[in-house]
C-alpha positions in Angstrom: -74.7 -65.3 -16.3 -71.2 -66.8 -15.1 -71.4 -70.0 -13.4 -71.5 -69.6 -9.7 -68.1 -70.3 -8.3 -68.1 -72.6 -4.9 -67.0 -71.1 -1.9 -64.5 -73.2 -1.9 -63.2 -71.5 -5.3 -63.6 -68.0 -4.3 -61.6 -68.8 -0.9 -58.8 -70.3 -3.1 -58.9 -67.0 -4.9 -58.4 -64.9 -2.3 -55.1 -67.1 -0.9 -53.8 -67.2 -4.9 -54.3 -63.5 -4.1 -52.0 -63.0 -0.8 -48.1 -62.6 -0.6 -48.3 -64.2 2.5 -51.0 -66.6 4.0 -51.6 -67.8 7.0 -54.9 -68.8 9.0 -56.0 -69.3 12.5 -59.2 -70.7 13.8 -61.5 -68.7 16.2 -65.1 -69.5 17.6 -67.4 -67.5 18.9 -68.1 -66.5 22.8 -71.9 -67.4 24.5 -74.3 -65.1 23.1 -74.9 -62.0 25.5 -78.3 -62.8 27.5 -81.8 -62.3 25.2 -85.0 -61.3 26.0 -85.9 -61.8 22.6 -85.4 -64.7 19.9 -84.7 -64.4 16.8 -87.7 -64.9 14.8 -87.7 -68.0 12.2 -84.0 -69.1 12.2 -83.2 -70.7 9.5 -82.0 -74.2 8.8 -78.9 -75.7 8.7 -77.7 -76.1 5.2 -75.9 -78.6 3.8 -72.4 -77.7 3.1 -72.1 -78.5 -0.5 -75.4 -76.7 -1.3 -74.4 -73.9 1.1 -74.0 -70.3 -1.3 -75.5 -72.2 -4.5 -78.8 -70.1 -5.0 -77.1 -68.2 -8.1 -76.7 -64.8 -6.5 -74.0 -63.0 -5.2 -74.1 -60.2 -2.7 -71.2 -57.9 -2.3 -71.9 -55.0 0.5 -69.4 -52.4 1.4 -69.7 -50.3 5.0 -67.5 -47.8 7.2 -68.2 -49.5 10.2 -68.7 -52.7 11.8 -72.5 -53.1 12.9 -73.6 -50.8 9.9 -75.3 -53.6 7.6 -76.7 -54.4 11.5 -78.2 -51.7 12.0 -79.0 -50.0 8.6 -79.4 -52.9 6.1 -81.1 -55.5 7.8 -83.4 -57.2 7.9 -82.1 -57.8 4.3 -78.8 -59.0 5.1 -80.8 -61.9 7.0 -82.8 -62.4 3.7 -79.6 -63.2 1.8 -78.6 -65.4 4.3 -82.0 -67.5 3.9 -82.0 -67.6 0.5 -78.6 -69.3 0.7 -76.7 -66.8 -1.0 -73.3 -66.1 -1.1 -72.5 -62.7 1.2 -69.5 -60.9 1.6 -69.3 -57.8 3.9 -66.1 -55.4 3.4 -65.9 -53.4 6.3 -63.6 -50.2 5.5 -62.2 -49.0 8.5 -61.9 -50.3 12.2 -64.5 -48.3 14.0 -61.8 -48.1 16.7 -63.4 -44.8 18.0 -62.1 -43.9 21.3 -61.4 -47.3 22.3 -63.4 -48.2 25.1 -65.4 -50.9 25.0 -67.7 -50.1 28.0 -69.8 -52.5 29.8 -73.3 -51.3 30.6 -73.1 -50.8 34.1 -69.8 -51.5 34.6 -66.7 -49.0 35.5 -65.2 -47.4 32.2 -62.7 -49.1 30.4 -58.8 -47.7 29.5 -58.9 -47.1 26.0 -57.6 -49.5 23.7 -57.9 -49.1 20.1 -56.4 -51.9 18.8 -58.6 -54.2 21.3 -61.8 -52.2 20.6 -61.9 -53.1 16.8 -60.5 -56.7 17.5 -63.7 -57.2 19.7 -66.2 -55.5 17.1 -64.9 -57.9 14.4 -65.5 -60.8 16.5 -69.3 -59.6 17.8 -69.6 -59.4 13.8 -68.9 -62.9 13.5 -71.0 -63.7 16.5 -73.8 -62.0 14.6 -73.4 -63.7 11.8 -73.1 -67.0 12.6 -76.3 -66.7 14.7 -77.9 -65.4 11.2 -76.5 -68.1 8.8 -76.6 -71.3 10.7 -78.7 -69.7 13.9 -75.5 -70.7 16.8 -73.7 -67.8 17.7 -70.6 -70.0 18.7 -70.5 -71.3 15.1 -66.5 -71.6 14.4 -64.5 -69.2 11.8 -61.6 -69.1 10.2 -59.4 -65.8 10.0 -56.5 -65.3 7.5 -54.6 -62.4 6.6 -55.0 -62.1 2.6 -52.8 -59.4 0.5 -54.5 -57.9 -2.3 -52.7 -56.9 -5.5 -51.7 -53.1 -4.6 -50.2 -54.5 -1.6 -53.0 -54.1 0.8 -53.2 -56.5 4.0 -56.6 -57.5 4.8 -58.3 -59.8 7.4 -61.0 -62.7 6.0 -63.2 -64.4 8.4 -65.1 -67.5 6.6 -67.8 -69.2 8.7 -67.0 -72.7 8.7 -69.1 -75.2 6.6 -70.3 -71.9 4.5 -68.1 -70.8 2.7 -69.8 -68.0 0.9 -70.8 -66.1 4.0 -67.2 -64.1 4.4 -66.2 -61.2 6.3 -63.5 -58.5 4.9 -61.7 -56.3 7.0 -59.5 -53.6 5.3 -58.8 -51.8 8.5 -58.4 -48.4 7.8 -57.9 -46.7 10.7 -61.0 -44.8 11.7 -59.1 -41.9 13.9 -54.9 -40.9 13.4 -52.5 -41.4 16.3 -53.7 -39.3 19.5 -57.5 -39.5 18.1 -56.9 -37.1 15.2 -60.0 -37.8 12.7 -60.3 -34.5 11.1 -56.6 -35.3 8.8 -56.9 -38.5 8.7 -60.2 -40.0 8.9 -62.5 -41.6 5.7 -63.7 -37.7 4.6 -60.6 -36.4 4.1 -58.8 -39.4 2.4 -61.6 -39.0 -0.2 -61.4 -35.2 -0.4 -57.7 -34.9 -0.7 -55.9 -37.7 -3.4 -52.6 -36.8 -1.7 -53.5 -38.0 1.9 -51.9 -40.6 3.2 -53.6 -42.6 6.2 -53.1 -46.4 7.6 -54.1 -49.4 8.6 -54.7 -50.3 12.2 -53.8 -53.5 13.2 -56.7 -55.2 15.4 -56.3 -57.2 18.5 -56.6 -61.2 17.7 -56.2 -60.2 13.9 -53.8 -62.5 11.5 -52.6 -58.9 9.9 -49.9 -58.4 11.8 -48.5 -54.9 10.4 -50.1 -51.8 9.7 -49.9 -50.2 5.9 -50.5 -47.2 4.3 -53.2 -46.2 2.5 -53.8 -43.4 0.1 -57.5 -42.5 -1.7 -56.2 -44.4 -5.2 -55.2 -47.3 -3.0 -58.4 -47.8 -1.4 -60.6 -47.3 -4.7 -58.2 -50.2 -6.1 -59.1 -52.6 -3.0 -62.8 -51.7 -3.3 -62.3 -52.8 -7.2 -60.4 -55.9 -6.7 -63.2 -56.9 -4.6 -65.5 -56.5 -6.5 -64.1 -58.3 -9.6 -63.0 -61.5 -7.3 -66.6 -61.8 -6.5 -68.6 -60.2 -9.1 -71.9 -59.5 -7.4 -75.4 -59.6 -8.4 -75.9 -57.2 -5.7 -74.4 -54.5 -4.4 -75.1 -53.2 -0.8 -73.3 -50.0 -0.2 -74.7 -46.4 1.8 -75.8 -43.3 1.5 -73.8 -40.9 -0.9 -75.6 -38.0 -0.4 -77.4 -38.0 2.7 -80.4 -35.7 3.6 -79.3 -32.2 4.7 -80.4 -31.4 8.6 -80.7 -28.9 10.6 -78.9 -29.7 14.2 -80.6 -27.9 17.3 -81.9 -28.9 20.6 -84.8 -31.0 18.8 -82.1 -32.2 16.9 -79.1 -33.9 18.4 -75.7 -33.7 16.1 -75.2 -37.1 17.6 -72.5 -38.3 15.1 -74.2 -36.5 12.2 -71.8 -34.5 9.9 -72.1 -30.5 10.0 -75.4 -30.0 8.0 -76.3 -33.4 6.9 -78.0 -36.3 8.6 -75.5 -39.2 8.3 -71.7 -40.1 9.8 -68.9 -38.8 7.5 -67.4 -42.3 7.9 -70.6 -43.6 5.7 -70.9 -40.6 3.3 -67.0 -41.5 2.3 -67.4 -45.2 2.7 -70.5 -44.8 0.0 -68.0 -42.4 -2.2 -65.3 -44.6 -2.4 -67.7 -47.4 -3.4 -69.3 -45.6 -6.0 -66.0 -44.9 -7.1 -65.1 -48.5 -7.1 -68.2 -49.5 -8.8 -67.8 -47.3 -11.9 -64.0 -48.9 -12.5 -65.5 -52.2 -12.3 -68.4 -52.0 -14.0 -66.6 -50.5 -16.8 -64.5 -54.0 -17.7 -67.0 -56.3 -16.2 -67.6 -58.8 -18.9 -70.1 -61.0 -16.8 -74.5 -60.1 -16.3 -75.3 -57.0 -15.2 -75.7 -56.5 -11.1 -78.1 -54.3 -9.0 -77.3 -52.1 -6.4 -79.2 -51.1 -3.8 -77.7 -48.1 -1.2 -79.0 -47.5 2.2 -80.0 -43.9 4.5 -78.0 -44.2 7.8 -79.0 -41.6 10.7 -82.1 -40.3 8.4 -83.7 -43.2 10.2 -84.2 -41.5 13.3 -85.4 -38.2 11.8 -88.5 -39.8 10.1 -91.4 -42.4 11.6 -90.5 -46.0 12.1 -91.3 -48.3 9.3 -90.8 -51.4 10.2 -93.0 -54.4 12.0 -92.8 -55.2 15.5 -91.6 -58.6 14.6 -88.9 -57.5 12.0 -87.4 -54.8 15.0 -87.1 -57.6 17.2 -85.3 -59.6 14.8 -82.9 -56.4 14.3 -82.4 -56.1 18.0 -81.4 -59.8 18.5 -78.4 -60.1 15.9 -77.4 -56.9 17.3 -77.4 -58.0 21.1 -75.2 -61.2 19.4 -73.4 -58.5 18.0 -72.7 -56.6 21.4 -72.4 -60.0 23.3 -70.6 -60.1 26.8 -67.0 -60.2 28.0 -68.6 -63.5 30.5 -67.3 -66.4 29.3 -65.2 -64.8 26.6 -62.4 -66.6 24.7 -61.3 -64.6 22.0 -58.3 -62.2 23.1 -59.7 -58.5 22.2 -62.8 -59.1 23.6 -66.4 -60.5 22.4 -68.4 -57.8 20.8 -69.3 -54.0 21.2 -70.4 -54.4 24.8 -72.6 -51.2 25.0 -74.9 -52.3 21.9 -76.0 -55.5 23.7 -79.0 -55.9 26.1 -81.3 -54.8 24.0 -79.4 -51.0 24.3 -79.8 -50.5 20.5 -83.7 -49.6 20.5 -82.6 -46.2 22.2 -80.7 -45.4 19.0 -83.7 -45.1 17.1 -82.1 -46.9 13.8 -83.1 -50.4 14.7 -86.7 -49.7 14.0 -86.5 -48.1 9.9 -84.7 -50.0 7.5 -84.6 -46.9 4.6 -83.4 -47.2 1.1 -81.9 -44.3 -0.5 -84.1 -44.8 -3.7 -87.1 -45.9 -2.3 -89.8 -46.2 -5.4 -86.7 -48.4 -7.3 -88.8 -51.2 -9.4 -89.2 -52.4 -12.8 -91.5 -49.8 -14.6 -93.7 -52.3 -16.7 -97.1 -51.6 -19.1 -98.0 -52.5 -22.8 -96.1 -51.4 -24.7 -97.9 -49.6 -28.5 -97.8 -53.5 -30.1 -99.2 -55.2 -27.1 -96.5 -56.5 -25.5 -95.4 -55.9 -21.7 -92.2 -53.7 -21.6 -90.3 -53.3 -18.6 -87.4 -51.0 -17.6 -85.0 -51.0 -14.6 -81.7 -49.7 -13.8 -78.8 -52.4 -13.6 -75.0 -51.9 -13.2 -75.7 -48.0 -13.6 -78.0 -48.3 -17.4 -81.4 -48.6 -17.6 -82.4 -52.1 -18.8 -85.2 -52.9 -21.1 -86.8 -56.1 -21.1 -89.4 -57.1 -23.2 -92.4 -60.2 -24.1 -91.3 -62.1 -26.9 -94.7 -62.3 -28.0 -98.5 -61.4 -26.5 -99.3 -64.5 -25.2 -97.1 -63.6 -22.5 -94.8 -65.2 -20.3 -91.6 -65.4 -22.2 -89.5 -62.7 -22.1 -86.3 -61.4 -23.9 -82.9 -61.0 -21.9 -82.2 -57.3 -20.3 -81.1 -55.3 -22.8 -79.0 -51.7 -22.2 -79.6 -48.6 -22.7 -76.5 -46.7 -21.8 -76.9 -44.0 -19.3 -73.6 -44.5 -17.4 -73.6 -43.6 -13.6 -77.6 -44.1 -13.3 -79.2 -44.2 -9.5 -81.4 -47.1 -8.9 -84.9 -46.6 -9.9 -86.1 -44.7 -13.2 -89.5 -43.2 -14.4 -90.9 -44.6 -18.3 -93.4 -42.9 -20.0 -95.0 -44.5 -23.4 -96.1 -41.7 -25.9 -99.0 -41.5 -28.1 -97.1 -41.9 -30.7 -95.8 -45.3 -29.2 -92.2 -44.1 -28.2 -91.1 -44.2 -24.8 -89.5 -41.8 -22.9 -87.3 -42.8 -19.8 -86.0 -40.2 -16.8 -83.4 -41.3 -14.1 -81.0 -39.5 -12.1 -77.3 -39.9 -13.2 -73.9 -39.2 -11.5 -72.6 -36.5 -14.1 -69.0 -36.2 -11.7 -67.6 -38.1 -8.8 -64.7 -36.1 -8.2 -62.8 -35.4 -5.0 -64.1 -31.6 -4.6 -67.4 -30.8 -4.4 -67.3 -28.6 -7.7 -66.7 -32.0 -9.3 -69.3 -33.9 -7.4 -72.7 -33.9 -9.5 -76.0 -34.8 -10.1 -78.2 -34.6 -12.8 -81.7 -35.5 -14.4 -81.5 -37.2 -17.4 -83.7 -38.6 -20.3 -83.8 -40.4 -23.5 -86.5 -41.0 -26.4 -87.0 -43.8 -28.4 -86.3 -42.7 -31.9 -88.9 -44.6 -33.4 -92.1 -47.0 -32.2 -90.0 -50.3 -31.3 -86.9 -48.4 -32.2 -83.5 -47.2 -31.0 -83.4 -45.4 -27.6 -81.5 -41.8 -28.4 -78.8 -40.5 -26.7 -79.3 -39.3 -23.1 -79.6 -35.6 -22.4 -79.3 -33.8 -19.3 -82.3 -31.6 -17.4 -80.3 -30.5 -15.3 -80.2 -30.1 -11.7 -82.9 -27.6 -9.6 -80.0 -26.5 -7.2 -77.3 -24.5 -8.3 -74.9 -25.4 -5.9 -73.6 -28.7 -6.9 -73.2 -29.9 -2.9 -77.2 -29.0 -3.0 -77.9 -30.8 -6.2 -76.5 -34.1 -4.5 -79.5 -34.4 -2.5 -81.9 -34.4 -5.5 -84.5 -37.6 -5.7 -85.5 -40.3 -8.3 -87.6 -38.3 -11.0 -91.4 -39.2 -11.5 -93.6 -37.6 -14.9 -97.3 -37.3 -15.3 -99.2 -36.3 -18.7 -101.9 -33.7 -18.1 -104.9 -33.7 -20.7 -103.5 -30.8 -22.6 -100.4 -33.0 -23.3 -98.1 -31.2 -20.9 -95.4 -33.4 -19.5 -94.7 -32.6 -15.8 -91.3 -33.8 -14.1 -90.9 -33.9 -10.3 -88.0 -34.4 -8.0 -87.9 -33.8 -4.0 -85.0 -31.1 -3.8 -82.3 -30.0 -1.0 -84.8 -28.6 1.0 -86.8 -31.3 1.0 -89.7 -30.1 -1.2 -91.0 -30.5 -4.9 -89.3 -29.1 -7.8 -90.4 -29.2 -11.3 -90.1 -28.7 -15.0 -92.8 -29.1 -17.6 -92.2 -30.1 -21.1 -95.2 -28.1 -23.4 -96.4 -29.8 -26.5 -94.1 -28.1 -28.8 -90.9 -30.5 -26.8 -89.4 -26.9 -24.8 -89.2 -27.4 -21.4 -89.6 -25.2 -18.9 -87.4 -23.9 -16.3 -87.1 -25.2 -12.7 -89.4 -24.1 -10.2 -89.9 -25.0 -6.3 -93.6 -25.7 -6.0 -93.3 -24.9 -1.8 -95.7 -26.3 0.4 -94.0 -29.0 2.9 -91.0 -31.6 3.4 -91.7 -34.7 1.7 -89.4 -37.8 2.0 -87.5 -39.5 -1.0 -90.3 -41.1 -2.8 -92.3 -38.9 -4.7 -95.5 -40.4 -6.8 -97.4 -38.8 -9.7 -100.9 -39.6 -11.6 -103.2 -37.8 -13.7 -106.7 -38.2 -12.9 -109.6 -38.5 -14.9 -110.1 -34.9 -16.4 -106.5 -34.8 -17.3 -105.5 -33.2 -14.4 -101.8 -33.9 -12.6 -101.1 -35.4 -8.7 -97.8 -35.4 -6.9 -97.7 -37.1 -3.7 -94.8 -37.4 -0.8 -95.0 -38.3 3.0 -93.8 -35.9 5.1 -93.7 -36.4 8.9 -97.1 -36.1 10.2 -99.4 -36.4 7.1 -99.6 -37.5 3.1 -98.7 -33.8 1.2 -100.1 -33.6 -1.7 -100.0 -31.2 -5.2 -102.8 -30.9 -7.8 -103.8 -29.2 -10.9 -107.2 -27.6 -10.6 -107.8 -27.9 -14.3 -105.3 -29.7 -17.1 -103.9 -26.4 -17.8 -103.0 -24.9 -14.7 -100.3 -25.1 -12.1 -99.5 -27.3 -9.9 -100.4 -26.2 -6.2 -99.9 -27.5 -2.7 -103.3 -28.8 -1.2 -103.7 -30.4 2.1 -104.9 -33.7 2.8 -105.4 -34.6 6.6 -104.0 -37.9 5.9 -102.2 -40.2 8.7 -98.7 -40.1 9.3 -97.4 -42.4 6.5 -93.9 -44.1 7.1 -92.9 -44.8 3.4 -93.7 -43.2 0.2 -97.1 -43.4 -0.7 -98.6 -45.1 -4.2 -101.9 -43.7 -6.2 -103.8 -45.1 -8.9 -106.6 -43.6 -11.3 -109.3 -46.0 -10.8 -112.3 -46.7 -13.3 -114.9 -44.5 -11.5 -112.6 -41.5 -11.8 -111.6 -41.3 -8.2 -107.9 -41.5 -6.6 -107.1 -44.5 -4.3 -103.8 -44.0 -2.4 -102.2 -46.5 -0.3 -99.2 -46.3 1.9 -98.0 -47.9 5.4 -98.5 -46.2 8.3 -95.9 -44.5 10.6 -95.0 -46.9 13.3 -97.4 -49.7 13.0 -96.4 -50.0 8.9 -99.6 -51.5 8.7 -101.3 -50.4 5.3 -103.6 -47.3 4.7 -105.9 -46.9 1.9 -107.9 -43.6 1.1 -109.9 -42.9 -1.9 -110.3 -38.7 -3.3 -113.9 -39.6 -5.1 -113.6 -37.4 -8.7 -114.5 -33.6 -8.1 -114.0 -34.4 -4.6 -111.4 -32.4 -2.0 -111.8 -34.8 1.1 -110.2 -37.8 1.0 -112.3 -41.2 2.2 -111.4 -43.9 4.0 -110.8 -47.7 2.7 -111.2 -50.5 4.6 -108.2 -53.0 4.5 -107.7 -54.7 7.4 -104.6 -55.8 7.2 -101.8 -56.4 9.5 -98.1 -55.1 8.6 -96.1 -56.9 6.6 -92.1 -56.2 5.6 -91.7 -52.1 4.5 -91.2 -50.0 1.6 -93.0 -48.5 -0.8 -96.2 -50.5 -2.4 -98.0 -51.2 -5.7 -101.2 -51.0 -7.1 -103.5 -52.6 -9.8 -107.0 -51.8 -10.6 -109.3 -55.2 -11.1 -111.8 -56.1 -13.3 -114.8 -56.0 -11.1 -114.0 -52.8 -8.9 -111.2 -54.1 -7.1 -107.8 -53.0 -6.0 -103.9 -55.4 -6.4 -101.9 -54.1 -3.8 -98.6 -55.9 -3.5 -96.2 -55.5 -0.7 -92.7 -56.6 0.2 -93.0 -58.7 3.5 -91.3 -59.7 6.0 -89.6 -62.6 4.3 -88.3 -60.2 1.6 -90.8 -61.6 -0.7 -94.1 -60.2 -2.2 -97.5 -60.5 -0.3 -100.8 -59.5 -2.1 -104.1 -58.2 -0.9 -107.4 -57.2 -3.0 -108.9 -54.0 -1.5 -112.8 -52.4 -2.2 -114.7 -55.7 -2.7 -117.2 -57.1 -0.4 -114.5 -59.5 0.9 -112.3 -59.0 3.9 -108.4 -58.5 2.2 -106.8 -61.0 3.5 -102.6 -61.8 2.8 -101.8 -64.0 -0.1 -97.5 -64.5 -0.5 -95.7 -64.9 -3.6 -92.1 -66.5 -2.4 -89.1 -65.0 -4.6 -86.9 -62.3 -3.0 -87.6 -58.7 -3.8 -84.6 -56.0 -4.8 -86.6 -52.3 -4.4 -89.8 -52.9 -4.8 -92.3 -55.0 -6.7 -94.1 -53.9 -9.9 -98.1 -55.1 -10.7 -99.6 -54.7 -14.2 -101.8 -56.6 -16.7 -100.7 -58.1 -20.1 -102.2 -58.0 -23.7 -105.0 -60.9 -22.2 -106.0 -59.1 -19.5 -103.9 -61.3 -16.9 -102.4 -59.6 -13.9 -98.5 -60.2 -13.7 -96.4 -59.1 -11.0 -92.8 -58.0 -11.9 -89.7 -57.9 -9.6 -86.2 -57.5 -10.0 -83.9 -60.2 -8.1 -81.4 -60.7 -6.2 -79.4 -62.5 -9.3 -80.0 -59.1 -11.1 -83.1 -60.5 -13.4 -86.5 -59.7 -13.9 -89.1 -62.5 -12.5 -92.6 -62.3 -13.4 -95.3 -64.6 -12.5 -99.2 -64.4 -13.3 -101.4 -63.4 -10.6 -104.1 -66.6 -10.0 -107.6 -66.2 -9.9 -107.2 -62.1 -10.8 -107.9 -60.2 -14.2 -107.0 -56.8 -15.2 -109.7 -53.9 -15.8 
């Protein structure tokens, strides 16, 4: 990896940048009045330490108060670990342009005031994050990127890695036309031309046009000042939804559950990332993309504790015109006082590609083998020898325009087989804007991966086919490879792959709508599982013998909140684990072998951080789970021994989700990909491996 620039460096990159430079200083208004306190501020960090921890976070959003509302608590994360963080925000949010006070009389609009005030509650909210003082100074300059592009940087004072980009685009045309000139249509039409708005209080002092190719170039300039590790960025294909009286349109786009603003924000960063992946010369980065309004159409995921943290940057963010100094205004006055619970986005944080982690098991010569996705290939890592603990750089795979998270699947003939899904076309119409499943084969044991070749797609209708999810295989015991992917309408579809290498064509196995998240296992008589969480229970589809179908087959479950996890233990039985909806406390139940009612297991344990979880069968009888807390880091519990489970924490900062398995000696590892874009690994104490 590149040595990490200084903040200072990257700032002086930016001005080498501009045409014209200037600065002025701005601080912060009193935070609006809290019932709440922010849970576990961080320290102060020393200035020349401050954005030193070796990763680099680059996230892109429509709107200001998106990464708010939508990716935190990670945001917060980043800013403990001391990394650097810069937030591009694409266009102004200038909406109507009334920036109401609850309980006040309604305001005149005034665009260019509106967006001036959001900017600074977004500095409000980020000050209170990094350094825990909402009044912590900034400074503002107007920067001018290479295609002529004027943009707004706010650095917070004494850290110089936590910077906040405004390109202004305006979010509605003159007279509150969106339809023309909005985000959507710049993306869908490369000859529309649209333009800047120029904020209240902003150092850009002129507005600018900008076309579709002009804002792709920003988004890549961006990215190659500041070469990221991470990538933050939302939603390109969000869920599809059906709007009636139990289901507000709200801001949702016509048949889909998500602002246009975000769906094109997410487009044009996609977009961007492609270009500059393509000439990146540095290590590879992650990305990570996040679900937007979906959070209010499924159960709440996330602890009491992590909500209130959520609700108190964004009442910093909303803050109070009382004692304000800054000219536009100090924050998005109807999001403060706590107003953002009734939303119902505060209390899910919901990654698009839930299950993303490394894939790791021994590999045909004993070694632990893992697999991820990074800068759009899959990466391969592997031990350098069976005593374990050194491992060999990320190595990759091809597979351009790969989602986060993949599926591997080791052969008996030692060759592995990897699925993912891929971006086959990001064009501007939706003809040219496709998705497809996607796998390559080793060519030999501990050879060569092949070239990657498409399963296609089970929707026909390429605006359908966006909606597809991460793929996940299970072997049957008559050697029958079985593929799944949630589809458009929110259910399973699946191929199957005989013995003889044909595969099957798609088929919709019915039943129920499952969230993003799908997990398969074959049990002990060779016979195939598919699990989702839908709204009210655990769904479930099962082989009744090896060489049957796959049916749907109720479970009576509780409500889960994230995609559930199953394991094949040694007695033959199922154990599946999951948090539950609301509380995102975690469930266990085990499905005894031969069995159709699913048991109970006692954990005991109070909820910790969200997401998907991992499991790890013991020597002994006992169950690994692993879960990403609150901290962002990876907590562990044993499950089915005579012991209470009781919370043990690894520290180290989790991108996706965490990965547990057992090397050549029997040793329990846990596996994560980081923030810097590497794999960590670190034995388990005290724990060995069935």
């Amino acid at each position: 990896m590149r040595p990490l620039p200084s903040r200072r460096a990257v700032v002086a990159g930016l001005v080498a940048a501009t045409a014209v430079g200037c600065t002025s200083r701005q601080t912060g208004a009193p935070p609006s009045p809290l019932d709440e306190k922010l849970p576990a501020p961080r320290a102060a960090v020393h200035p020349d330490d401050d954005g030193r921890s070796g990763t680099r976070v680059l996230q892109v959003l429509a709107h200001p108060d998106d990464d708010l509302y939508f990716m935190n608590p990670e945001v917060q994360q980043s800013l403990d670990d001391n990394d650097a963080v810069v937030s591009v925000y694409v266009n102004c949010g200038e909406s109507g342009g009334r920036n109401k006070v609850p309980g006040g009389p309604p305001p005149r609009p005034d665009v260019a005031a509106y967006a001036g005030a959001r900017r600074q509650g977004l500095r409000q909210a980020y000050a209170l994050m990094a350094t825990g003082d909402a009044r912590a100074p900034w400074t503002s300059m107007a920067t001018v990127l290479p295609g002529g592009l004027p943009v707004e940087t706010s650095i917070l004072d004494g850290h110089e890695g936590v910077q906040l980009v405004f390109l202004g685009v305006r979010q509605r045309g003159p007279g509150g036309r969106a339809r023309r000139q909005g985000l959507p249509h710049l993306w869908a039409d490369p000859d529309a031309v649209t333009a800047t708005l120029v904020s209240t209080g902003s150092p850009v002092t002129a507005p600018h046009p900008v076309t579709r190719r002009s804002l792709i170039d920003a988004l890549v300039h961006l990215l190659d000042l500041h070469e990221p590790t991470l990538v933050r960025m939302m939603d390109t294909d969000p869920d599809r939804q059906v709007h009636d009286a139990h289901h507000r349109v709200h801001h949702d786009q016509p048949g889909y559950s998500d602002h246009p603003d975000h769906t094109a924000t997410a487009l044009f960063t996609q977009a961007a990332l492609a270009e500059h992946l393509k000439r990146r010369k540095g290590a590879p980065c992650a990305v990570v993309s996040y679900r937007g309004y979906f959070n209010e159409r499924w159960p709440h995921n996330l602890p009491r504790r992590t909500v209130s943290g959520k609700v108190t940057v964004l009442n910093t963010y909303g803050g109070t015109p009382e004692g304000c100094d800054f000219v536009a205004g100090c924050g998005d006055y109807d999001v403060g006082r706590n107003r953002s619970r009734s939303t119902g986005w505060v209390q899910r944080t919901s990654h698009r590609h839930p299950t993303a982690a490394p894939r790791v098991r021994l590999d045909a010569d004993g070694r632990l083998t893992a697999f991820a996705v990074l800068s759009g290939q899959a990466a391969m890592w592997q031990e350098e020898g069976r005593d374990g603990g050194t491992w060999s750089r990320a190595r990759l795979l091809g597979g351009d325009g790969l989602l986060p998270g993949l599926t591997a699947s080791l052969g008996k003939d030692g060759r592995w087989q990897l699925y993912a899904e891929r971006i086959a076309e990001l064009g501007a119409k939706a003809r040219h804007n496709r998705r497809e499943i996607v796998t390559t084969t080793q060519q030999r044991a501990g050879g060569p991966f092949g070239a990657w070749v498409s399963l296609g797609n089970p929707e026909h209708d390429p605006e359908h086919g966006r909606r597809v999810g991460t793929p996940v295989v299970a072997t049957a015991g008559d050697g029958t490879t079985w593929l799944f992917v949630r589809n458009w309408a929110k259910g399973v579809s699946c191929r199957r792959r005989g013995t003889d290498g044909r595969w099957s064509a798609w088929q919709d196995l019915g039943g129920a709508e499952v969230q993003e998240g799908l997990c398969a296992v074959t049990d002990g008589a060779g016979r195939v599982h598919v699990f989702g969480s839908g709204r009210g229970t655990v769904h479930h589809w099962r082989q009744e013998h090896a060489k049957g179908p796959v049916t749907f087959a109720a479970t009576g479950l509780p409500a889960p909140a994230d995609p559930p996890t199953a394991l094949l233990c040694s007695d033959g039985s199922l154990l599946l684990a999951y948090r539950a909806a609301g509380s995102a406390e975690p469930l266990a139940h085990r499905l005894p072998a031969g069995a159709r009612a699913w048991r109970p297991v006692r954990t005991g344990l109070v909820a910790r951080g969200y997401g998907a979880l991992a499991l790890h069968a013991e020597r002994g009888g006992g169950v690994l789970l692993a879960a990403r807390n609150n901290a962002g880091g990876t907590s562990l519990a044993t499950l089915g021994t005579d012991d209470v489970p009781r919370w043990s924490t690894v520290t180290g900062t989790v991108v996706g989700a965490a990965a547990l398995a057992a090397d050549a000696s029997g040793r329990t590892v846990l596996a994560r990909v980081a923030p810097d874009a590497t794999l960590q690994t670190v034995f388990v104490p005290g724990l060995t491996s069935a």
